[in-house]
C-alpha positions in Angstrom: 88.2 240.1 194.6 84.6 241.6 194.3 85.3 242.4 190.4 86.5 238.9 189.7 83.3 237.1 191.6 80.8 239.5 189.4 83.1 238.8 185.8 82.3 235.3 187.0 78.3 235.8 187.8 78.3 237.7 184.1 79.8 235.0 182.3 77.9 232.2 183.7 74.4 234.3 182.6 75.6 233.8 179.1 77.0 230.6 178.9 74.6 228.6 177.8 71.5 230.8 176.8 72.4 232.8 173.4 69.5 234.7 172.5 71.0 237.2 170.0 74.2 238.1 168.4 76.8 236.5 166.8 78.7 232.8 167.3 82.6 232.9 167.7 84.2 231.5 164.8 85.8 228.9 165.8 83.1 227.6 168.7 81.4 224.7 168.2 77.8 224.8 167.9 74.4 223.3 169.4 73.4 223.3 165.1 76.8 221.4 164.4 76.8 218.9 167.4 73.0 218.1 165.9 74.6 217.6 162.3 77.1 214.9 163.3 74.1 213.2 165.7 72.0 213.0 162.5 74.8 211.6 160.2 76.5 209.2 162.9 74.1 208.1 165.3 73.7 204.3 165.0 70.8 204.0 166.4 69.4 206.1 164.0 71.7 204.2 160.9 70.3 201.2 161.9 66.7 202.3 161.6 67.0 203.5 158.3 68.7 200.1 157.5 65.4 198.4 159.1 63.0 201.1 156.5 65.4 199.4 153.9 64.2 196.3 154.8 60.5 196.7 154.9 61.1 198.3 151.6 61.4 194.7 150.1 58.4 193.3 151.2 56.7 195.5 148.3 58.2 193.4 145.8 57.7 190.4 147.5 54.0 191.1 148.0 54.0 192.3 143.6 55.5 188.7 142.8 52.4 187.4 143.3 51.0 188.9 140.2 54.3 187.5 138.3 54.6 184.1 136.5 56.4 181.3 138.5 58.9 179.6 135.9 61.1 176.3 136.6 62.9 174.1 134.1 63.4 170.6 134.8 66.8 168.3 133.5 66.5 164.4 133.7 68.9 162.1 132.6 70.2 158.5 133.8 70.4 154.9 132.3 67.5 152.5 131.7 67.9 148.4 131.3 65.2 146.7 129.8 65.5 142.8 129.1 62.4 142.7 126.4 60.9 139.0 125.4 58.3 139.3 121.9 56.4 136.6 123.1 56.3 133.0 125.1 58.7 131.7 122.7 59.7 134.5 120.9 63.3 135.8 120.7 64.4 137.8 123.2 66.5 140.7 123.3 68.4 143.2 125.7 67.6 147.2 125.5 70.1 149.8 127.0 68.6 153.0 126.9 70.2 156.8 127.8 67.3 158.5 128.6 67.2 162.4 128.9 64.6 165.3 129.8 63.8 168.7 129.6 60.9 170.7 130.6 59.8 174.2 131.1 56.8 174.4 133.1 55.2 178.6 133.8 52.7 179.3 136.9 50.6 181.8 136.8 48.0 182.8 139.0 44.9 184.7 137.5 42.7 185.0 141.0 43.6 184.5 144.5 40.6 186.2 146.4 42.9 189.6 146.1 45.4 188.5 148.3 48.0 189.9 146.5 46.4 193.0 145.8 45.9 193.3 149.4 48.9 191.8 150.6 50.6 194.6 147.9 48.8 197.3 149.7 49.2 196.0 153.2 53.0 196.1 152.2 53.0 199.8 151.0 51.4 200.8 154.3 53.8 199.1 155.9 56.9 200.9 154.4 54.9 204.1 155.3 54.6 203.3 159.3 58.5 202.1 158.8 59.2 205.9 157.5 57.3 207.4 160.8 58.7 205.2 162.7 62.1 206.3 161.0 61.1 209.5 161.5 60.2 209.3 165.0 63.8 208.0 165.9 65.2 210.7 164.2 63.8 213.5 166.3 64.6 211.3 169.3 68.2 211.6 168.3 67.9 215.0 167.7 66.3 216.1 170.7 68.7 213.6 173.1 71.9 215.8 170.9 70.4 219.1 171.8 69.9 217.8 175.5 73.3 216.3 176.2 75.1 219.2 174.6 73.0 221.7 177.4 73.6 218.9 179.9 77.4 219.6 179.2 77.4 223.8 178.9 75.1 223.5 182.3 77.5 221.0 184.2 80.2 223.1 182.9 79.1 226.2 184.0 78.3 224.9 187.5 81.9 223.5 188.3 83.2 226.8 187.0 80.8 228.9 189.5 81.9 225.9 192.3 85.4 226.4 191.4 85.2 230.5 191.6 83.2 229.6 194.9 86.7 227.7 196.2 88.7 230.7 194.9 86.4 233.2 196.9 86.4 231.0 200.0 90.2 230.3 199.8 90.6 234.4 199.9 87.6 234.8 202.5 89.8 232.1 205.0 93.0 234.1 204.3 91.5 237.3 205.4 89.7 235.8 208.4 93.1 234.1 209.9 94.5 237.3 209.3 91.7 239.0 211.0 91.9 236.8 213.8 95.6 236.9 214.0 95.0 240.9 215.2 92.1 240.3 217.6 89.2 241.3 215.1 87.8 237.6 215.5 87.7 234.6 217.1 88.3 231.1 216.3 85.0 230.0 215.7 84.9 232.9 212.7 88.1 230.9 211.4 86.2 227.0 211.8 83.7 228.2 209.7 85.5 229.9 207.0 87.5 226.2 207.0 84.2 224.5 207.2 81.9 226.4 204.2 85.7 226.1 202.0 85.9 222.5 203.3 82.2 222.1 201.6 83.1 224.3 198.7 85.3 222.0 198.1 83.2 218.7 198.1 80.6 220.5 196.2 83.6 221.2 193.3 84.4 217.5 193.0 81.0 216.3 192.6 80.3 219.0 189.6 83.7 218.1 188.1 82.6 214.2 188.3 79.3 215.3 187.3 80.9 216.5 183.6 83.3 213.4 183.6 80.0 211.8 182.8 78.3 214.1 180.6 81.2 214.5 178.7 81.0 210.4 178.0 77.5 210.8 176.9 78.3 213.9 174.8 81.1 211.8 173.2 78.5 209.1 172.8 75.6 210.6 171.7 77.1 213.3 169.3 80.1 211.5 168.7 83.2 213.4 169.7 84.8 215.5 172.6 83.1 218.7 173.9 85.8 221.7 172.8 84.7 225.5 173.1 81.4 224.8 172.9 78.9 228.3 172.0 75.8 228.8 174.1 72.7 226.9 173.0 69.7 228.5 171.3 66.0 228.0 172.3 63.7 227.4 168.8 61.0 229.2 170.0 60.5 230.5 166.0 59.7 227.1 164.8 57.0 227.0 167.5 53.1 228.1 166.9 51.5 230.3 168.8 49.5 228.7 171.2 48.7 226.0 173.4 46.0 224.6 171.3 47.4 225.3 168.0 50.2 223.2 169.4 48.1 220.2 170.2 46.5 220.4 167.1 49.7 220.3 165.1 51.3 217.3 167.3 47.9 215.0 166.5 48.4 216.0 162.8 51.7 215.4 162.7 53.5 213.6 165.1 55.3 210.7 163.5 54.5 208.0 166.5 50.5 209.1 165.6 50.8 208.6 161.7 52.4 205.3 162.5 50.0 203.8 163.9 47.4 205.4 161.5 49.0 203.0 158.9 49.2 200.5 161.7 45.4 200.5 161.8 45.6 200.3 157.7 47.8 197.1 157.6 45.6 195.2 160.1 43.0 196.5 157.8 43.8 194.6 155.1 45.1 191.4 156.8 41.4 191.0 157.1 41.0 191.3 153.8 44.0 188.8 152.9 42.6 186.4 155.8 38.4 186.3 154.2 40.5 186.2 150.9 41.5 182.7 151.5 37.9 181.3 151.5 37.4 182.6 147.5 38.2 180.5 144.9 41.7 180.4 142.8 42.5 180.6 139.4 45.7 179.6 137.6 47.0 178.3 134.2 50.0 176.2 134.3 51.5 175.6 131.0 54.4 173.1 130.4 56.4 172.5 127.2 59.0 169.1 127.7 61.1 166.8 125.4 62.3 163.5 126.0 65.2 161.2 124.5 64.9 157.4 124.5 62.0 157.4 127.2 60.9 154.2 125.7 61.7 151.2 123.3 59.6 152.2 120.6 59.9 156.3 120.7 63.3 157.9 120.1 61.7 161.8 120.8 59.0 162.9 122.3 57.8 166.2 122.5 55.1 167.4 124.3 53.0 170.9 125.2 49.9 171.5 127.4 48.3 174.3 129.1 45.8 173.8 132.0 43.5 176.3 133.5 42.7 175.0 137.2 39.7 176.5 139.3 40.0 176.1 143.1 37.5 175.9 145.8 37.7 176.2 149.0 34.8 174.3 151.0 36.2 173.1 154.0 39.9 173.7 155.7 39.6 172.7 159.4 38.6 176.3 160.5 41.9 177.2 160.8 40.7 179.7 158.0 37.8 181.0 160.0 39.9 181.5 163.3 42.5 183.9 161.6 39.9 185.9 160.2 37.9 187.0 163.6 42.0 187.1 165.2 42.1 190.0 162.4 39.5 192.2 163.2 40.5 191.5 167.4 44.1 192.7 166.1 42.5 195.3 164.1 40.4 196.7 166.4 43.2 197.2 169.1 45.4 198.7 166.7 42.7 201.3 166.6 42.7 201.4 169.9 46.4 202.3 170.3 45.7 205.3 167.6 43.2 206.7 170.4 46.1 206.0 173.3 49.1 207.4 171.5 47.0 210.8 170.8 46.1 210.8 174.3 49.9 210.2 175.5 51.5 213.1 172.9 48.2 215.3 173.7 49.6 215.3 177.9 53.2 215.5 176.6 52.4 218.8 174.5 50.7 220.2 177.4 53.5 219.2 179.5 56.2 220.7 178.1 54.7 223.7 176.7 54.1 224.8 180.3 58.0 223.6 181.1 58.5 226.4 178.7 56.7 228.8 179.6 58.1 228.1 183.4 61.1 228.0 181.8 61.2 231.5 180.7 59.9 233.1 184.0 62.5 231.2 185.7 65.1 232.4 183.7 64.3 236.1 184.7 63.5 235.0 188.0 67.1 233.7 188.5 69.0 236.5 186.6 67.1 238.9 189.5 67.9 236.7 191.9 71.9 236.5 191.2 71.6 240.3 190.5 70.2 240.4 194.1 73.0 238.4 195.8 75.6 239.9 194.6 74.5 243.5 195.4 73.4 241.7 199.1 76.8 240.4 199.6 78.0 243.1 198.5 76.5 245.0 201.0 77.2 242.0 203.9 81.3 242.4 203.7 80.6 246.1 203.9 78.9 246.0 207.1 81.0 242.9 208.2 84.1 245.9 207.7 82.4 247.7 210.2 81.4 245.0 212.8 77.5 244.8 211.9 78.0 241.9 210.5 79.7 238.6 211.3 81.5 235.8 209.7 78.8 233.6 209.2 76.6 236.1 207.8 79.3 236.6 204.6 79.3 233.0 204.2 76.1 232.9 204.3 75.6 235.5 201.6 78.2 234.0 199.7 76.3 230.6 199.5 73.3 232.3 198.6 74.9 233.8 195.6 76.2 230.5 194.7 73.0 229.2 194.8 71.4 231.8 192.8 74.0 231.4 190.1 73.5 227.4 189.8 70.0 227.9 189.6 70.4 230.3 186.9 72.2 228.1 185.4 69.5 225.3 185.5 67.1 227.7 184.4 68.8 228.7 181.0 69.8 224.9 180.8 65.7 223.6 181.0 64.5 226.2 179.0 66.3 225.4 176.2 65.6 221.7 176.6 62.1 222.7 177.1 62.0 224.3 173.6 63.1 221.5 171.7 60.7 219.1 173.8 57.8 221.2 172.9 59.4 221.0 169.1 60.3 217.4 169.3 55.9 216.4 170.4 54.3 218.8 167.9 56.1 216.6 165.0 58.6 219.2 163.7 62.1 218.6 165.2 63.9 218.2 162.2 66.6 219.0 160.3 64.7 220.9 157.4 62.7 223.2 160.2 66.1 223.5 161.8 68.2 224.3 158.6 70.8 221.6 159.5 73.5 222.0 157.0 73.3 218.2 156.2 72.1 215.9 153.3 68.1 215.2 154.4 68.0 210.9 154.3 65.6 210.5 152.1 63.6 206.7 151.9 62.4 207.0 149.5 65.0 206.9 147.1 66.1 203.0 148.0 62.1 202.4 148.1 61.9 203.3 144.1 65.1 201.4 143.5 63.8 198.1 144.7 59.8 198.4 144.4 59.9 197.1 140.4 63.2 194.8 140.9 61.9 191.5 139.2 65.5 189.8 140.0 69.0 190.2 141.4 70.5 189.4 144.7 72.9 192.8 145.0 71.6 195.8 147.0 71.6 199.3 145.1 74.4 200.2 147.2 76.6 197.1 145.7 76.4 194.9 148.6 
């Protein structure tokens, strides 16, 4: 019995830290689980479909520079009764007339709203593909956390249900103790009681992995089978504290977001005093016409016209949505200065979870060590009536304990390593060698910047 219950205190150590050595073959991994999260997530899918989206508002913003061309058809019927004079002759005139005309706009000056609106659109696309980016690392971290949430649920009903096992045996022996005279009945009620709780405490771990095995399944996207002990990514990590803080304000995709959120209000700005400069266009029309009038069978006709625009007065509306830009604007900088303070705390935060987290890990494995030598020691002396009943249930909860807490341990120091990871802007799949396809936006951005027409996406939709 005492070999089985320290086989069981071994395996748990290992189960879900993996520090060195290698992966069973066929075991599935914390790297694969993190593939199928990154290819299959649809909240992450559906991001990159909204980057797709902002892609087209560069094009949209560039067909302002373009010519806008429109043909006009005409035709219908046309009764004219027509008298020469007083007391002239008079005549009846059915005419067919038809039209055609092809008129181009082009604008030569707008105040460099389109210039601006152009940019403002490219920085926009930008802050889409931090924002993409920050979703991805969300998904990544929430994978790499549910599949330690399972190994650590796991690995606590196993040490409840070795717990049942060991107090199942522990009752026997005491009934059969008390059956000879060694002890009384209060020995036997608690052996019944600390199974009886063994028990509880079994149920609630088992229905504690009923429900991380639904988030593994929807999160990663498919049952939890064999699963290998998770790795910490302390190599991927700098140094230090500080150089860690410096790196996440460099590169933290939620911070570079709103760096290009402080450019687009930028040049809203600019769009908005734009619209007090004058415009320039040219509007050229070519038409023809068929039986338009009595006396002209044909007429064709061409013009160009260069129009200048000047703004004097609007209503103010004008005025008003220029000083709302700079408010907006100056907020947006603003929440630059707030979202470095928030990842700055966060760094911090979970950089001393990890370094916790690795004390606690040793801390733990001493304690179980500890335990198991102490009760050990307490069934010894309970052989030879030093010790009583309670004191080997006692001990035996203890090493329990120990063991779940070790488990806990390995479980948030992995978690903490990929938080710390995740804030410093470099929980990826190209720091983590993923064995996966890298999305890459900009691709679909390239395919669509230039497009002058077409309704179908690049993919054929």
């Amino acid at each position: 019995m005492h070999g089985v219950k320290l086989f069981t205190g071994a395996a748990v150590s290992v189960l879900l830290l993996a520090l060195a050595g290698p992966t069973p073959a066929l075991a599935d991994t914390i790297e694969a689980a993190l593939v199928r999260a990154y290819q299959n997530n649809p909240q992450l899918n559906a991001q990159r479909a909204q980057v797709r989206s902002t892609d087209e508002g560069v094009p949209q913003a560039l067909s302002g520079y373009r010519p806008k061309v429109n043909v006009t058809l005409g035709s219908g019927y046309n009764y004219q009764d027509v008298q020469t004079s007083q007391k002239g002759a008079a005549f009846n005139v059915p005419l067919q007339p038809n039209s055609a005309s092809l008129t181009v706009n082009q604008t030569l000056y707008n105040g460099n709203q389109t210039a601006n609106k152009t940019r403002a659109a490219e920085s926009q696309v930008s802050g889409q593909r931090e924002a993409l980016r920050s979703v991805e690392q969300a998904v990544l971290l929430l994978a790499a956390t549910t599949y330690m949430d399972y190994l650590r649920d796991a690995a606590t009903l196993e040490v409840q249900r070795s717990n049942v096992r060991v107090l199942e045996q522990t009752l026997k022996q005491t009934r059969d103790r008390f059956n000879v005279g060694e002890v009384t009945r209060t020995d036997v009620a608690q052996s019944e009681a600390q199974l009886a709780a063994g028990k509880t405490q079994a149920l609630t771990a088992e229905a504690t992995l009923t429900t991380t095995r639904a988030k593994f399944r929807q999160v990663i996207g498919n049952e939890p089978t064999n699963l290998a002990p998770g790795s910490p990514v302390d190599r991927f990590l700098p140094a230090t504290l500080a150089s860690a803080v410096d790196l996440s304000l460099v590169e933290y995709p939620d911070i570079l977001a709103a760096l290009y959120g402080v450019d687009v209000n930028y040049l809203q700005v600019k769009i908005a005093e734009g619209a007090l400069l004058p415009t320039v266009a040219v509007q050229a029309t070519v038409s023809t016409g068929y039986q338009q009038t009595v006396s002209a069978f044909r007429t064709n006709t061409a013009s160009a016209i260069a129009t200048a625009t000047v703004p004097i007065y609007q209503g103010g509306a004008e005025y008003s949505l220029i000083r709302q830009s700079k408010e907006n604007l100056a907020q947006q900088r603003l929440n630059v200065e707030k979202t470095r303070d928030q990842i700055r705390a966060s760094v911090v935060q979970w950089w001393g979870n990890l370094q916790a987290g690795k004390a606690q890990v040793q801390s733990a494995q001493a304690q179980v060590t500890a335990s198991e030598i102490a009760l050990n020691g307490v069934r010894e002396e309970a052989k030879a009536g030093q010790r009583t009943t309670l004191d080997v249930l006692n001990a035996q909860q203890a090493l329990v304990n120990a063991r779940v807490a070790l488990v806990n341990a390995q479980h948030d120091r992995v978690v903490a390593s990929y938080n710390v990871l995740n804030f410093v802007g470099r929980l990826a799949p190209q720091v983590l060698g993923l064995n996966t396809t890298v999305y890459d936006s900009s691709v679909h951005y390239q395919q669509v910047r230039d497009s002058w027409a077409g309704v179908r996406t690049p993919d054929g939709r």
